[in-house]
KOLLUM-96527 format. One record per residue (C-alpha): residue in three letters; y, x, z. Coordinates in pm, whole numbers, padded with zeros to 5 digits, always signed. Last residue first. Layout:
residues N
ALAYXZ/...
end
This chain:
residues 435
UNK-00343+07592+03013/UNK-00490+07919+02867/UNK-00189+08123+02886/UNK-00059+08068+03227/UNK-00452+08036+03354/UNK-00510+08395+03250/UNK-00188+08526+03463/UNK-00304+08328+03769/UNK-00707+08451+03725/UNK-00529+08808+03716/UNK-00281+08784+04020/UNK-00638+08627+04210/UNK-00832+08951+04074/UNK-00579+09174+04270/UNK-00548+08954+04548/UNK-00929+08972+04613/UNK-00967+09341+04519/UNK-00700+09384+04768/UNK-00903+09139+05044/UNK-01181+09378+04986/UNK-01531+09315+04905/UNK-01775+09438+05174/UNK-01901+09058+05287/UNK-02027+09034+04923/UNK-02282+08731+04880/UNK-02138+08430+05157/UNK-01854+08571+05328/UNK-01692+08685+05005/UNK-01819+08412+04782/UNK-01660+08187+05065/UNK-01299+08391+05097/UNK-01317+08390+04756/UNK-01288+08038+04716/UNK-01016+07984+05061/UNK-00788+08216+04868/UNK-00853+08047+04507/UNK-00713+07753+04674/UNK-00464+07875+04832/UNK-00320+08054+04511/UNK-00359+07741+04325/UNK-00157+07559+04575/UNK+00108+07809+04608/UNK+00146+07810+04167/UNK+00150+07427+04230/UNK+00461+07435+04476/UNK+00634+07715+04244/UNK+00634+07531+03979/UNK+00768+07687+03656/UNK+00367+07678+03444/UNK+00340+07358+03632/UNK+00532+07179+03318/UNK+00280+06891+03288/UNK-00001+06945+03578/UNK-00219+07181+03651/UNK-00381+07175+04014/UNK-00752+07034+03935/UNK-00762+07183+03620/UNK-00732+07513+03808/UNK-00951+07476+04101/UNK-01206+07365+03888/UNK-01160+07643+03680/UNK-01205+07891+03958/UNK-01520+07689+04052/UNK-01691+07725+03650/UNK-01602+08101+03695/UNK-01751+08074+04056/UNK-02093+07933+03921/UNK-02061+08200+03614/UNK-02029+08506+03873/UNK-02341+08382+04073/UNK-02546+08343+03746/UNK-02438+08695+03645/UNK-02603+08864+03978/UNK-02862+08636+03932/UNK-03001+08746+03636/UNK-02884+09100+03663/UNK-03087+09154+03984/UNK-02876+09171+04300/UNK-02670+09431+04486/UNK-02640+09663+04163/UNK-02295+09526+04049/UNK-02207+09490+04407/UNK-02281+09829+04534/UNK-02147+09996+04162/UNK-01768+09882+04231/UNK-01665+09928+03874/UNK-01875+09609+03808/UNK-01706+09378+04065/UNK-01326+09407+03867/UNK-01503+09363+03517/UNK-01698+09065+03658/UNK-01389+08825+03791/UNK-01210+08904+03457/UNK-01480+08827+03253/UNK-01610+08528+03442/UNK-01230+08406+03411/UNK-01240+08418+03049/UNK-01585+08258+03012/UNK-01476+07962+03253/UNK-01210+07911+03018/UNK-01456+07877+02711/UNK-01703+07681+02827/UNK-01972+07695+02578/UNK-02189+07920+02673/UNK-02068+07888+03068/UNK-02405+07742+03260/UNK-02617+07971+02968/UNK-02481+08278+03097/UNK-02223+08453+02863/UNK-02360+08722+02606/UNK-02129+08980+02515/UNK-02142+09145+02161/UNK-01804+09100+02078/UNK-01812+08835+01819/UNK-01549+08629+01790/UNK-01531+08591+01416/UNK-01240+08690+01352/UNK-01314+09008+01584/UNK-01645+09092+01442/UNK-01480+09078+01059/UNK-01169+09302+01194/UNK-01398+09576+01402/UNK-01639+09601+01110/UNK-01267+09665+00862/UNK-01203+09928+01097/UNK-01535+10107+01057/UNK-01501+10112+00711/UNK-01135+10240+00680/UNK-01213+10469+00909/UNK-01527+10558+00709/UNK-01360+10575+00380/UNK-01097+10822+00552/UNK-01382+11053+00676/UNK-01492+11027+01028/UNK-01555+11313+01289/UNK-01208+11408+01239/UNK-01097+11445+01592/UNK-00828+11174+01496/UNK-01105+10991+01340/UNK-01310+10990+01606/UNK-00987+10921+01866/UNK-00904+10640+01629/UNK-01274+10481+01619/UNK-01265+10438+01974/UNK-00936+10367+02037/UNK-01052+10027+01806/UNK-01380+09988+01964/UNK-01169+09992+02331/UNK-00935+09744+02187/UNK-01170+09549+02070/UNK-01392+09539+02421/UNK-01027+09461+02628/UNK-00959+09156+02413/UNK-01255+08961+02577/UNK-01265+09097+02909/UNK-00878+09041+02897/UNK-00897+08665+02836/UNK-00595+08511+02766/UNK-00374+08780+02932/UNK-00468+08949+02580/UNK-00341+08744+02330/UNK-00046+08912+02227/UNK-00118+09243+02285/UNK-00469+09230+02131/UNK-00234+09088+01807/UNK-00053+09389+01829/UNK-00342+09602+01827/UNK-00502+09393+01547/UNK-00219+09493+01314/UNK-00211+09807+01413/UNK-00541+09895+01339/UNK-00607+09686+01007/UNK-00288+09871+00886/UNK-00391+10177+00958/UNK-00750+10131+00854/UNK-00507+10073+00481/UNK-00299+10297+00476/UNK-00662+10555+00571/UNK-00814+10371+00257/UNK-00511+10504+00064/UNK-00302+10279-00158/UNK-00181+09976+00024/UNK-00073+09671-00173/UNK-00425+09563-00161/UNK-00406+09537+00207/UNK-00177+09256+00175/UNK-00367+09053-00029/UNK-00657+09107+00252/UNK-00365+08968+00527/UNK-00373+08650+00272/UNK-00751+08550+00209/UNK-00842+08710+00541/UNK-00617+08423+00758/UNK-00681+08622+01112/UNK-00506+08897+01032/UNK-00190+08656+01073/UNK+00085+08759+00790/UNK+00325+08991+00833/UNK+00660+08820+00826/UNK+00810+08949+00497/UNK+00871+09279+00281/UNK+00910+09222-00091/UNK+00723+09584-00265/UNK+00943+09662-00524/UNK+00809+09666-00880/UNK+01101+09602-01094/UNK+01419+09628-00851/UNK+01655+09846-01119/UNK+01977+09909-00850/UNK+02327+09764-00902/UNK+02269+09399-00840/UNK+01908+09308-00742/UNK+01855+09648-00518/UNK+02193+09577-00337/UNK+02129+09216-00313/UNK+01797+09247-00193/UNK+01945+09546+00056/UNK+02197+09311+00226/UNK+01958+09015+00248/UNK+01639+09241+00400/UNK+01903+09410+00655/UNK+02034+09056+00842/UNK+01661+08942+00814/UNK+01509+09294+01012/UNK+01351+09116+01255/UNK+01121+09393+01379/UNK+00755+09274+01359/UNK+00625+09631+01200/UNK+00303+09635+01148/UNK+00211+10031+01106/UNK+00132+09955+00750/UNK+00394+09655+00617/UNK+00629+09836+00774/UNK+00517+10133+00618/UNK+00494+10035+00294/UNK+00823+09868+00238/UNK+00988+10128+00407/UNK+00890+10348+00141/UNK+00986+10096-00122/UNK+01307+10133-00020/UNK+01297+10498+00043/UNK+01221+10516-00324/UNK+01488+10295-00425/UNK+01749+10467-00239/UNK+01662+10789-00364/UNK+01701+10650-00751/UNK+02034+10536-00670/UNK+02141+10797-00445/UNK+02046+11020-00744/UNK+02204+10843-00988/UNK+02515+10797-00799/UNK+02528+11194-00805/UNK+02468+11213-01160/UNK+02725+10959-01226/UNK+03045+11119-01019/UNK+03129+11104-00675/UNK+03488+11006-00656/UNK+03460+10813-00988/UNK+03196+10553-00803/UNK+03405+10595-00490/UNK+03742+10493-00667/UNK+03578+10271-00860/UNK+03430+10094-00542/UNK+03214+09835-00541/UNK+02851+10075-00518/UNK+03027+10290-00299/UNK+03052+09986-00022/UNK+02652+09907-00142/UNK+02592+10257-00097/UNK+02758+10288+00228/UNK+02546+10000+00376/UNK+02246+10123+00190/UNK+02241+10489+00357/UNK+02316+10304+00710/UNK+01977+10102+00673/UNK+01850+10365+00579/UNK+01931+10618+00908/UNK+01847+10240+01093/UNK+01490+10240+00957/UNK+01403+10599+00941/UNK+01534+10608+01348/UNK+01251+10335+01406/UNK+00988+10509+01197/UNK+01027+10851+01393/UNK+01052+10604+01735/UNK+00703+10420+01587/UNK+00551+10729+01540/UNK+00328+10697+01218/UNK+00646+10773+00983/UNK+00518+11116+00869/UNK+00185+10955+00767/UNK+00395+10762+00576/UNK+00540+11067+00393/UNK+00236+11190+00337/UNK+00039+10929+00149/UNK+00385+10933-00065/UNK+00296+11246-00186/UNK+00594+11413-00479/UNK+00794+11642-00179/UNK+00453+11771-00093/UNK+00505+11999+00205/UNK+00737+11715+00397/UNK+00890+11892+00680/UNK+01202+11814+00648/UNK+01081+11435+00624/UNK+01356+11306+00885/UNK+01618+11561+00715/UNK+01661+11323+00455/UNK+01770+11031+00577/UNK+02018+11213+00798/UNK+02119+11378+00485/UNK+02167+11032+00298/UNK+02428+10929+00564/UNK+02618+11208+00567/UNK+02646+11195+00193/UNK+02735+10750+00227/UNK+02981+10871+00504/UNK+03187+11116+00350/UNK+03197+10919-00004/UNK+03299+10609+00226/UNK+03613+10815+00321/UNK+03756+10770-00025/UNK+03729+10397+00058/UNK+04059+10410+00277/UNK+03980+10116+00527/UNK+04230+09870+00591/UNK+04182+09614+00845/UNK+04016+09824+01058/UNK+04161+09667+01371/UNK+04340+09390+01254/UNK+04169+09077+01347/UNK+03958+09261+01651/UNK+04259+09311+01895/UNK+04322+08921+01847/UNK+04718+08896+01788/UNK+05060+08809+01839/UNK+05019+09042+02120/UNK+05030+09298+01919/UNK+05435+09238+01784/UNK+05527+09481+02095/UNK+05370+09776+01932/UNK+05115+09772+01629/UNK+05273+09473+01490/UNK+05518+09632+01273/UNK+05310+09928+01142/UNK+05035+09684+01092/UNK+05281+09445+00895/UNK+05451+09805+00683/UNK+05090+09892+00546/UNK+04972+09550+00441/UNK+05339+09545+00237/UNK+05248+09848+00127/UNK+04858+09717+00003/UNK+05007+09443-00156/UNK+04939+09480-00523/UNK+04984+09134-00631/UNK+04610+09049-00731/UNK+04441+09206-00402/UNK+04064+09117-00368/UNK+03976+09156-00043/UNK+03626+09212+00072/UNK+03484+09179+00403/UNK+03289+09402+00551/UNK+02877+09495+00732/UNK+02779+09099+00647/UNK+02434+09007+00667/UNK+02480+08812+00999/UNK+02851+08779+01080/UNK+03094+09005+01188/UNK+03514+08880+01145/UNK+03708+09045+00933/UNK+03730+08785+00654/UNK+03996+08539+00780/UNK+04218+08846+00967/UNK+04336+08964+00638/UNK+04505+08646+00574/UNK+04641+08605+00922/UNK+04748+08986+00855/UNK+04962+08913+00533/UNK+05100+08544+00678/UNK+05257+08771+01004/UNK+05435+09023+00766/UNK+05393+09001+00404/UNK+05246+08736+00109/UNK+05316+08750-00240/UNK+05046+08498-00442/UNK+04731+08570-00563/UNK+04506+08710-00265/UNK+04108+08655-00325/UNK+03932+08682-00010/UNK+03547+08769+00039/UNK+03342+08724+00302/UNK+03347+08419+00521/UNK+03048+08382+00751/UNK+03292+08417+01040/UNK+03481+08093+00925/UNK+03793+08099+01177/UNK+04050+07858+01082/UNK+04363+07842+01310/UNK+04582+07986+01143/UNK+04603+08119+00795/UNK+04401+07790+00701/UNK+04647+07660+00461/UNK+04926+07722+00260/UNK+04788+07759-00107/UNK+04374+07712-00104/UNK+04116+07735-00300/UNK+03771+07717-00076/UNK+03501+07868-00228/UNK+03085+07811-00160/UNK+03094+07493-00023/UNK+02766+07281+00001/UNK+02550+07505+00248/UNK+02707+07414+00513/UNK+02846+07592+00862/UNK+03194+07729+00803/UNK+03224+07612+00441/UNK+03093+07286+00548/UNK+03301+07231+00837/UNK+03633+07349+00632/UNK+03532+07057+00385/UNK+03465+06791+00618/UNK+03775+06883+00891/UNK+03998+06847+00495/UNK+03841+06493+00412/UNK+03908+06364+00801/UNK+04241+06507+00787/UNK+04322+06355+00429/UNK+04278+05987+00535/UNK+03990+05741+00593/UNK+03805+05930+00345/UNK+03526+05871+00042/UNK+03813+05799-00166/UNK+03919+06081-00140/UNK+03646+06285-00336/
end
């Protein structure tokens, strides 16, 4: 390896910077180095073989207790028995000796695991006691209907996310493991699982986005180690609804056709959400069908096959853009000009005096010609990087001004200057994410 270096500095700042930020170096052995000096968040376990005490004990400590994504601890592995020599270097440097140190090296340096057994019972009550009012302890169906509040399901997440944490701590204890006994462990165990795969579900359900990396690596490892893992639903980015060959694999995972209408629901919600200063007219009609449908079902109008139905209508029309609006033949295939028609005709039509002050016909011909207009104004002001230029955003507003103004004066002297501004913020917000 050497002889690949200038000198032994340059080979040892290669190794530490892989261990710190590679993916090449897993252990570093080491006998009088990096106590000081070295600080490798991502570090997690230490293996102590030799006597150490005093100021070398809590540098040593101090190299895995240090947060880092995926990591809730580090681990030390004592060989020579230290833990009284541990106990005598906080005692020292708890007074004037501090200083010596960073606050957050020895604070919990030592933990007495006994106290896990506490915290991994309290921790599998508060999991508990959010489906307290479960009838059927043995229907899943109902315990993700429980979760359908996204707070509920929030608070399920972190109260399990806290139950693994102490399991996996339990879980590497003998002390714990003896401390609680094999029928309890089996429990948690078996508990754990379940609410696993729970989670699973519902995220994947009530389309969950949460980036939830840090907790998916922890709990892998927990479920691959110590916990059978046959069967368990793998949780990843949901897929777009769009791509049917992959978002209908996901559906199959789901049980229940009303899992599944869920799923189709909140999925397309969120992607409504995401899209919808694009063209609001558009995304406004799906969103209406979907609340729709909902409130029918909530009132329970519809079965669950019909939701499911229903839902699944909504999700063909919407990949393939079909809405059931009809654009004027100037903007059929323009689609900008289509999204600022929509936005220009759904604040004129809940005014009934203009919607009714000329026949259909050319009361949707005049909103296309200042669709196409509004666009023109647009192309003709965005530039590279506009989107954080204030100059062009004053130009387009001018210009869209002095436009209205025109239509104004010209077909509807009674429209306001606030319905003006109002529908100008709009036109701004839909040119952002079109251009």
């Amino acid at each position: 390896m050497m002889q690949g270096y200038s000198d032994s500095q340059q080979y040892d700042d290669y190794i530490k910077n892989e261990f710190v930020y590679g993916d090449n170096v897993d252990i570093l052995i080491v006998v009088d180095k990096l106590l000081t000096g070295f600080d490798a968040p991502r570090a997690s376990v230490l293996y102590i073989d030799k006597p150490m005490k005093d100021h070398s004990l809590l540098q040593a400590i101090a190299r895995v207790n240090r947060i880092y994504d995926g990591k809730d601890y580090g681990m030390i592995v004592d060989y020579r028995g230290l833990i009284e020599e541990l106990d005598s270097a906080l005692e020292t440097y708890s007074g004037a000796g501090l200083e010596n140190f960073d606050t957050s090296d020895i604070q919990g340096a030592l933990v007495d695991v006994i106290s896990i057994v506490g915290k991994l019972r309290e921790a599998y009550s508060q999991v508990i006691d959010i489906f307290r009012n479960i009838k059927n302890q043995r229907d899943r169906e109902e315990y993700e209907i429980a979760l359908e509040d996204d707070e509920k399901r929030n608070q399920f997440y972190n109260a399990l996310s806290a139950f693994g944490k102490y399991m996996a701590i339990a879980l590497e204890s003998e002390h714990v493991y003896e401390a609680l006994g094999n029928d309890e462990i089996s429990t948690y165990k078996r508990e754990f699982k379940y609410f696993q795969e729970l989670r699973a579900a519902v995220k994947l359900r009530y389309s969950d986005t949460i980036d939830h990396k840090e907790y998916e690596a922890r709990m892998r490892n927990l479920m691959d180690t110590y916990i059978a893992a046959e069967d368990v639903m793998v949780v990843t980015a949901p897929v777009d609804i769009l791509n049917k060959g992959e978002f209908d694999e996901e559906l199959n995972k789901l049980g229940s056709s009303r899992a599944k209408a869920d799923a189709i629901r909140t999925r397309m919600i969120r992607r409504i959400h995401q899209k919808y200063d694009e063209n609001p007219s558009y995304y406004k009609k799906f969103s209406d069908r979907i609340q729709e449908i909902l409130d029918e079902y909530k009132e329970k109008r519809v079965s669950d096959a019909d939701y499911f139905t229903r839902m699944n209508k909504v999700l063909s029309d919407f990949r393939q853009g079909y809405t059931g609006t009809t654009y004027p033949h100037k903007i059929k295939h323009h689609v900008h000009a289509q999204a600022f028609y929509g936005v220009v005709k759904d604040a004129l039509d809940v005014i009934s005096e203009f919607a009714t002050k000329y026949d259909e016909e050319t009361y949707e011909d005049l909103l296309s010609d200042m669709a196409l207009e509004i666009d023109d104004v647009i192309e003709k002001n965005s530039k590279v990087d506009w989107h954080d230029n204030p100059d062009v955003h004053n130009r387009i507003t001018i210009d869209l001004n002095d436009l209205f103004y025109q239509f104004k004066k010209k077909y509807f002297p009674k429209l306001s200057f606030t319905i003006i501004d109002e529908i100008i913020g709009t036109i701004k917000t839909v040119a952002l994410r079109r251009y």
